[in-house]
N, C-alpha and C positions, 0 to 999 in steps of 0.2 A: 504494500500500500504506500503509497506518496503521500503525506502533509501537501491540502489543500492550500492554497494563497489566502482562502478567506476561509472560518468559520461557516459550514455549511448550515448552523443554524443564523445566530443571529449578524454574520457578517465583517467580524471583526478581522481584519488584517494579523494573520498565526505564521505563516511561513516561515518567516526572518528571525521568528526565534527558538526554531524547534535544534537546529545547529548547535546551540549554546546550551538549550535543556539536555541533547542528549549527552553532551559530551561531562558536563554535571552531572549527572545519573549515573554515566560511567566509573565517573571518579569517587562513588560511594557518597553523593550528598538523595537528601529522600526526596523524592520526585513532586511532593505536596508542598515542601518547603521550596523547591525553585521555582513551579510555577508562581508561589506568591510571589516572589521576589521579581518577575518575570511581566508579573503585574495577567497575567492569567483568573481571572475570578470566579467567570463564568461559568457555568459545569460544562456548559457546551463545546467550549474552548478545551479545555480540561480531557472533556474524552476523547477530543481529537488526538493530542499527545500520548494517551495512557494508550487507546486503543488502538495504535499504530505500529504494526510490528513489520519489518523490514526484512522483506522474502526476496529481496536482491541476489543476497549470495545463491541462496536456493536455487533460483531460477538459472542461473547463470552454468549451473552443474548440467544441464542438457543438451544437447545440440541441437541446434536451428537446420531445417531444413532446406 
């Protein structure tokens, strides 16, 4: 799945800062505390980051036709 440009509910500009959250997450800080910091409120915004799992690598294991 790709992060949207905008919150597909209520429209807020998300993209430019999913970069910064994931790599926070990575580094062991909780995923509730950067989005506040992130300035993220919304739940709708929220689930966009949480519920985003990144099947890049996955895909990439098959061959194209």
């Amino acid at each position: 799945m790709i992060i949207p440009i905008r919150c597909v509910s209520c429209g807020k500009p998300i993209a430019h800062l999913h970069e910064d959250f994931k790599k926070r997450v990575e580094a062991g800080e909780e995923p509730g505390k950067v989005m506040d910091e992130l300035g993220l409120e919304r739940y709708c915004c929220r689930a966009a980051f949480l519920g985003q799992v990144d099947l890049l690598e996955l895909t990439t294991k098959f061959k194209k036709f």
